[in-house]
VEXGU-899171 format. One record per residue (C-alpha): residue number from 1; x, y, z. Coordinates in Angstrom, 2 decimals, padded with zeros to 5 digits, always signed. Layout:
<atoms>
<atom num="NUM" X="X" Y="Y" Z="Z"/>
...
</atoms>
This chain:
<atoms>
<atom num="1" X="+104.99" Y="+106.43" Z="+125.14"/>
<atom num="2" X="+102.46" Y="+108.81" Z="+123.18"/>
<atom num="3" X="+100.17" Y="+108.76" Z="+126.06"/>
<atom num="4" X="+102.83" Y="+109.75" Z="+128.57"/>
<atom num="5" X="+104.09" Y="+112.72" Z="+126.48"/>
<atom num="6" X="+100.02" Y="+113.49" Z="+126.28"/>
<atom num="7" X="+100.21" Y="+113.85" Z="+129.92"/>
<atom num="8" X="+102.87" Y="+116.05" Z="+130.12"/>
<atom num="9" X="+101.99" Y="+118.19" Z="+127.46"/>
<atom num="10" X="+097.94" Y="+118.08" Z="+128.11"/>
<atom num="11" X="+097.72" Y="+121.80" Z="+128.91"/>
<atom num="12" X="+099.59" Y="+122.71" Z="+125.83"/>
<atom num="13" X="+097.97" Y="+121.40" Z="+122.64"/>
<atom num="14" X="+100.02" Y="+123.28" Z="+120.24"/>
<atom num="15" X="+103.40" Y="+122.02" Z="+121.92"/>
<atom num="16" X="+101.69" Y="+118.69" Z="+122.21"/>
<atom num="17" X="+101.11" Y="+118.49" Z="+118.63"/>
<atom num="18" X="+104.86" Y="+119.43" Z="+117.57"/>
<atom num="19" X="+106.33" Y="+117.06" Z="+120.18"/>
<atom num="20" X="+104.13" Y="+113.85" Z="+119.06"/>
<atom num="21" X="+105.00" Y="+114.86" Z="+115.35"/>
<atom num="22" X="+108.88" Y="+114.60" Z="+116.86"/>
<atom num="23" X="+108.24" Y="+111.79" Z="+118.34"/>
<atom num="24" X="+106.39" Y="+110.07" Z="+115.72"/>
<atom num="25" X="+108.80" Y="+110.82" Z="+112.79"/>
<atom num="26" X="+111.80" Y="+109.70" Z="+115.27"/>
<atom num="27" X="+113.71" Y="+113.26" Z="+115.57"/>
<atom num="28" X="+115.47" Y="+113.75" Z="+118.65"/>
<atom num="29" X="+115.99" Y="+116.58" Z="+120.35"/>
<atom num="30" X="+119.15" Y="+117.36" Z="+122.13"/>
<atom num="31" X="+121.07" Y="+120.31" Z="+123.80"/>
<atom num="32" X="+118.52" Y="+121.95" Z="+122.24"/>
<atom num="33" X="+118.89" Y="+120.81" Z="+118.62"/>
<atom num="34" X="+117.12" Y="+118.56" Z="+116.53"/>
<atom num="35" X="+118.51" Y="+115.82" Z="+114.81"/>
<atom num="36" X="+117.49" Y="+112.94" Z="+112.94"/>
<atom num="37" X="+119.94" Y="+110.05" Z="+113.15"/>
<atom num="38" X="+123.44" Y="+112.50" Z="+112.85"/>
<atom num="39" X="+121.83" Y="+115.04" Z="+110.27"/>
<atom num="40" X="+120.66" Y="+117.81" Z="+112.03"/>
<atom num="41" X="+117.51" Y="+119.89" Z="+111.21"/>
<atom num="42" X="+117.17" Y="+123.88" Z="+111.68"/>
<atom num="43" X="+114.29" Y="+125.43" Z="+114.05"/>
<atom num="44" X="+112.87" Y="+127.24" Z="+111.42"/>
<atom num="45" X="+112.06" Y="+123.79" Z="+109.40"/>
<atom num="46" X="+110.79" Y="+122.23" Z="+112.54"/>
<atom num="47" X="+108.24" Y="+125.61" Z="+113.14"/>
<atom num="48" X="+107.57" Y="+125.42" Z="+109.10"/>
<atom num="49" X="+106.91" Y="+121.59" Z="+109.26"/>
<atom num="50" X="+104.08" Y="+122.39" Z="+112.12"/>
<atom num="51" X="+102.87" Y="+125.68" Z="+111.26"/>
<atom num="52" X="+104.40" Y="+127.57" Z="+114.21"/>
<atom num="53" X="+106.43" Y="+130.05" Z="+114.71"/>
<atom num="54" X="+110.21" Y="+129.84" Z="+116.09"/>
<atom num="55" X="+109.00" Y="+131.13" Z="+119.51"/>
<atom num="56" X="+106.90" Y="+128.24" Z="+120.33"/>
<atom num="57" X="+109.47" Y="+125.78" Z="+118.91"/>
<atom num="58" X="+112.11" Y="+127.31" Z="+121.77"/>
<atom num="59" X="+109.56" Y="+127.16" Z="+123.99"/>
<atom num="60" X="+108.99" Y="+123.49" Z="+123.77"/>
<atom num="61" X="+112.06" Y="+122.60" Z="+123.70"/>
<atom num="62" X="+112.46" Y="+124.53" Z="+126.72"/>
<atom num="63" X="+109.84" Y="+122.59" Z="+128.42"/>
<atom num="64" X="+111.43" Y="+119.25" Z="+127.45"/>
<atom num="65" X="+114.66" Y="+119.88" Z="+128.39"/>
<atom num="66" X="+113.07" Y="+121.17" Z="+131.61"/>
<atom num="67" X="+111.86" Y="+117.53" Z="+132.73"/>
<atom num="68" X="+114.32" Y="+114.87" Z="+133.01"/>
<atom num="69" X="+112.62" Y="+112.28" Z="+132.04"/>
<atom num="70" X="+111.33" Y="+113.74" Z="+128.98"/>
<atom num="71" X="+114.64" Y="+114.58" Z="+128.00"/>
<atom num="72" X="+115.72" Y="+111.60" Z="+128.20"/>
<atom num="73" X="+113.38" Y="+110.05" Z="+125.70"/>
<atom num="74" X="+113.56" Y="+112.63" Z="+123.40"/>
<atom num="75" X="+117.65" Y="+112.41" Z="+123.37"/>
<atom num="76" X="+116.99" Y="+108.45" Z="+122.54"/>
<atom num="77" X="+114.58" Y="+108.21" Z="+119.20"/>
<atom num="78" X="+115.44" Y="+107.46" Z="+116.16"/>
<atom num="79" X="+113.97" Y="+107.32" Z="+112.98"/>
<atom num="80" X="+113.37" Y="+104.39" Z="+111.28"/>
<atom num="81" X="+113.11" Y="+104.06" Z="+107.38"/>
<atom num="82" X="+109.88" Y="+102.98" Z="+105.35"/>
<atom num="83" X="+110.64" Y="+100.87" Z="+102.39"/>
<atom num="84" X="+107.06" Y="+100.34" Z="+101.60"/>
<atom num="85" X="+106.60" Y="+102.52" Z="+099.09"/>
<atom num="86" X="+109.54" Y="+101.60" Z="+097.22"/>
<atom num="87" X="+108.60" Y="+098.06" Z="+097.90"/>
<atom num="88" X="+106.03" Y="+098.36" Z="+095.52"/>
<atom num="89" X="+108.57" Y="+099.67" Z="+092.62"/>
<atom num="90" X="+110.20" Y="+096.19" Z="+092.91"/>
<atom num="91" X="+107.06" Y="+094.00" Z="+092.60"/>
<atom num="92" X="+106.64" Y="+093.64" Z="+095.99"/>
<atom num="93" X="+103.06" Y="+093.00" Z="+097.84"/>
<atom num="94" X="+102.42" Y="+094.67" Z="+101.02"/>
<atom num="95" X="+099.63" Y="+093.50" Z="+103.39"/>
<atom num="96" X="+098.52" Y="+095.47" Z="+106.02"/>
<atom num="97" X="+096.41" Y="+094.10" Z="+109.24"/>
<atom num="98" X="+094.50" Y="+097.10" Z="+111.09"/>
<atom num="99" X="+093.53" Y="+095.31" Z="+114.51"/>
<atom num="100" X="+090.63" Y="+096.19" Z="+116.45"/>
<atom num="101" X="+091.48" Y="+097.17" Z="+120.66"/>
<atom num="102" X="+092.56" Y="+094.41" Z="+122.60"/>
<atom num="103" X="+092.92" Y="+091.78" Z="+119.57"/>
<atom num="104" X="+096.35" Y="+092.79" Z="+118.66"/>
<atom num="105" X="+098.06" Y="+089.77" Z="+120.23"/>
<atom num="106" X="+095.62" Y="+087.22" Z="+119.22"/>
<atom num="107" X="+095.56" Y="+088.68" Z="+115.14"/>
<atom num="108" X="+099.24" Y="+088.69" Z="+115.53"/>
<atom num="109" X="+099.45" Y="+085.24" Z="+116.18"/>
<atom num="110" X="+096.56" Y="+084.06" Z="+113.50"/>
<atom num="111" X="+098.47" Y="+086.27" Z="+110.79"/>
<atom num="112" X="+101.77" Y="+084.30" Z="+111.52"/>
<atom num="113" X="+100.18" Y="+081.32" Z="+111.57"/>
<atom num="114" X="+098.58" Y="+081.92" Z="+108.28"/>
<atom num="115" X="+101.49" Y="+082.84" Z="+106.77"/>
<atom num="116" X="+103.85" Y="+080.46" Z="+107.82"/>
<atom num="117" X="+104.44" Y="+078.22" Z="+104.72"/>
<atom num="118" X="+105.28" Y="+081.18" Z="+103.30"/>
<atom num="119" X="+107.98" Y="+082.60" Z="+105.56"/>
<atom num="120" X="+110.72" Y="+082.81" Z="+102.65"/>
<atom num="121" X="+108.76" Y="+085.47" Z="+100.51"/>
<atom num="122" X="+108.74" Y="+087.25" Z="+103.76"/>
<atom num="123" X="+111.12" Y="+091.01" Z="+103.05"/>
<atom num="124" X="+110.24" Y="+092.97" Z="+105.89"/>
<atom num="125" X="+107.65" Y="+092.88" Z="+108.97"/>
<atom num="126" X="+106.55" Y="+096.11" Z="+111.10"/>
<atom num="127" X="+103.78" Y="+096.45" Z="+113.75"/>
<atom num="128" X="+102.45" Y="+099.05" Z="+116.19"/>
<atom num="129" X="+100.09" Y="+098.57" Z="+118.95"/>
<atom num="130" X="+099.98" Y="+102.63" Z="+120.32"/>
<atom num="131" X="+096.45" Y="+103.28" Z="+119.70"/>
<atom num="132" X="+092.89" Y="+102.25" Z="+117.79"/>
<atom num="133" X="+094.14" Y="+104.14" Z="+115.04"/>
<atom num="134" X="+097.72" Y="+102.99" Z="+115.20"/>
<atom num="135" X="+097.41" Y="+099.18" Z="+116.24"/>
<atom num="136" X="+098.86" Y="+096.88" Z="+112.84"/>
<atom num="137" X="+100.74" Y="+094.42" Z="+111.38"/>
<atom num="138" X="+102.32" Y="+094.96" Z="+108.04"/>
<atom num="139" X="+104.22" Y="+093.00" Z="+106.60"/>
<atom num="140" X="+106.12" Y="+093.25" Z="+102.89"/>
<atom num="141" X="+106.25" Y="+089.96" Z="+100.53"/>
<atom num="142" X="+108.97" Y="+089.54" Z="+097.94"/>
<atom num="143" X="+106.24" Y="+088.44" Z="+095.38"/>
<atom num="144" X="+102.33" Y="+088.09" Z="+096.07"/>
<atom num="145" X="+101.20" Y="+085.06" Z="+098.17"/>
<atom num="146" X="+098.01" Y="+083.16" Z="+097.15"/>
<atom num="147" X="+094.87" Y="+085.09" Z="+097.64"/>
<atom num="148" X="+093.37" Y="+081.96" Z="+099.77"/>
<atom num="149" X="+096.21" Y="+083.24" Z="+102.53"/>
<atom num="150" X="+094.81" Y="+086.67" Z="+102.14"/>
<atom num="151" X="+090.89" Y="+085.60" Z="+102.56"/>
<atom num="152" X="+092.42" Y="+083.67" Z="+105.51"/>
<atom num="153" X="+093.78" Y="+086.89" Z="+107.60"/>
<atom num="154" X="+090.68" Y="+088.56" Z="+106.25"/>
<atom num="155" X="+088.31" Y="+086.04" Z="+108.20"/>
<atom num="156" X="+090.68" Y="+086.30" Z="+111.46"/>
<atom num="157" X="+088.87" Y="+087.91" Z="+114.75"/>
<atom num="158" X="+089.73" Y="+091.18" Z="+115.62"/>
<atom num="159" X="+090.91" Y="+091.98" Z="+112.01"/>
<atom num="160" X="+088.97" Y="+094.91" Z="+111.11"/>
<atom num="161" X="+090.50" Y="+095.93" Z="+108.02"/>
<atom num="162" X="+092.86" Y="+094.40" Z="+105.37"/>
<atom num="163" X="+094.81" Y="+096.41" Z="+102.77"/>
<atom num="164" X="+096.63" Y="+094.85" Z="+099.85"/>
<atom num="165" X="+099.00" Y="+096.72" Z="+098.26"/>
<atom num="166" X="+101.20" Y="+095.57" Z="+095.08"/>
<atom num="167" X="+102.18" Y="+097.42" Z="+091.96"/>
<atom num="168" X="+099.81" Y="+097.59" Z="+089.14"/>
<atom num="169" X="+101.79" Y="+099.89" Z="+086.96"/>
<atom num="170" X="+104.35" Y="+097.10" Z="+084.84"/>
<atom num="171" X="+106.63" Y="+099.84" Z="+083.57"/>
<atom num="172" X="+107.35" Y="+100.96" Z="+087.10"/>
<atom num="173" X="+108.68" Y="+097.85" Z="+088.43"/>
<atom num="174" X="+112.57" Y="+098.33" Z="+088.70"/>
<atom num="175" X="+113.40" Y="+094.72" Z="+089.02"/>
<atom num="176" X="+112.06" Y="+094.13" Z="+085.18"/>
<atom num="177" X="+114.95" Y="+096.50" Z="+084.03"/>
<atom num="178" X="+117.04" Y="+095.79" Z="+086.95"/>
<atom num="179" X="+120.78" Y="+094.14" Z="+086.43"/>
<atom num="180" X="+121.79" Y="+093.20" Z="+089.69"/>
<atom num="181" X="+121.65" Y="+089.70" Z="+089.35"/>
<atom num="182" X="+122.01" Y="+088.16" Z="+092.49"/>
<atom num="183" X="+118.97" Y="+089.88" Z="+094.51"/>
<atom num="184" X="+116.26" Y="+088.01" Z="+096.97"/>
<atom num="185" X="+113.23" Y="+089.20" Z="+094.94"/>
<atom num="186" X="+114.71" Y="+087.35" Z="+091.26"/>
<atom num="187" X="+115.73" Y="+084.55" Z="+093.76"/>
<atom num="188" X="+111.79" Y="+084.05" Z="+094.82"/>
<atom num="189" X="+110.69" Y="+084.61" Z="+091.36"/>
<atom num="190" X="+113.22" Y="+081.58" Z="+090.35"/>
<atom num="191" X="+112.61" Y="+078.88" Z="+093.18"/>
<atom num="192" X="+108.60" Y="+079.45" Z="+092.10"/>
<atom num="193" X="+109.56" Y="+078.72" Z="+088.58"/>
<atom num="194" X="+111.35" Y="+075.64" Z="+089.02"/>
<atom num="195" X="+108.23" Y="+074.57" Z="+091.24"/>
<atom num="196" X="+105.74" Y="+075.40" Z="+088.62"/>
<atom num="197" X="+108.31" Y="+073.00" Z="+086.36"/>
<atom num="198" X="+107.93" Y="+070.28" Z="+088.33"/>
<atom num="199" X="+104.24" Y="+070.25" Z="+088.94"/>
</atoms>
């Protein structure tokens, strides 16, 4: 979808650069208005967010509201939340994929294989395949799998970069202080434990 709104939007950069920030951070525009989700966001935030004025804000609205079809995608995006970041305040380990072109299916595949035995620490998976820059697979673990898994998606074809993300900072982990009691991530933590009993 970027590369269509590149097309439209090739002989103006600037307006090309707000409406791929739009589109990329899922805020819709409609009758003129932007919104993300039902909360709606003023013009003058949009033009501060992108270092424009107010002018060339109208203006590309203007142009999108101009073209049907553009319209029409911008009145459907939505944004989505990222919970990696707080991921990591609840102990979580995130591994990230970066594929190289053309070996997105095939990593996708060799990752889920790889991973398979360990489907229940899975919390949350996410993957793009837009661009070389923008073609991954992350995916959020309730607690850290083994670091043989990790060397595994490491060796995988078309795999050009691995990041491993999990909170090194003990004090910041909420779920140490944490009194929910019933919650996936103490579950995990518990079903490992009685494993490690057994062995």
């Amino acid at each position: 979808m970027l590369l269509i709104l590149s097309e439209y939007f090739k002989e103006h950069p600037i307006k090309q650069r707000i409406i791929e920030g739009l589109y990329r951070s899922g805020i819709s525009v409609k009758e003129g208005r932007f919104f993300a989700n039902d909360v709606e966001i003023s013009i003058s935030e949009i033009a501060k967010t992108f270092g424009v004025n107010r002018k060339t804000v109208y203006d590309t609205v203007k142009l999108v509201e101009g073209n049907s079809h553009l319209k029409r995608v911008m009145e459907s995006i939505m944004p989505m939340a990222d919970v990696s970041n707080v991921a990591l305040l609840t102990g979580n380990q995130i591994i990230t994929v970066y594929t190289t072109l053309g070996h997105y299916p095939t990593v996708w595949k060799d990752v889920f294989m790889a991973i398979s035995k360990y489907g229940c620490y899975i919390r949350e998976i996410f993957s793009r395949n837009m661009s070389q820059d923008e073609s991954f697979i992350r995916i959020i673990f309730y607690r850290p799998i083994p670091q043989k898994i990790i060397d595994q998606i490491k060796a995988i074809d078309g795999a050009r970069n691995v990041e491993v993300k999990v909170s090194s900072d003990v004090d910041e982990i909420l779920c140490r202080t944490c009194d929910i009691k019933i919650c996936p991530t103490k579950y995990i933590s518990d079903v490992e434990e009685s494993k490690e009993d057994q062995v």
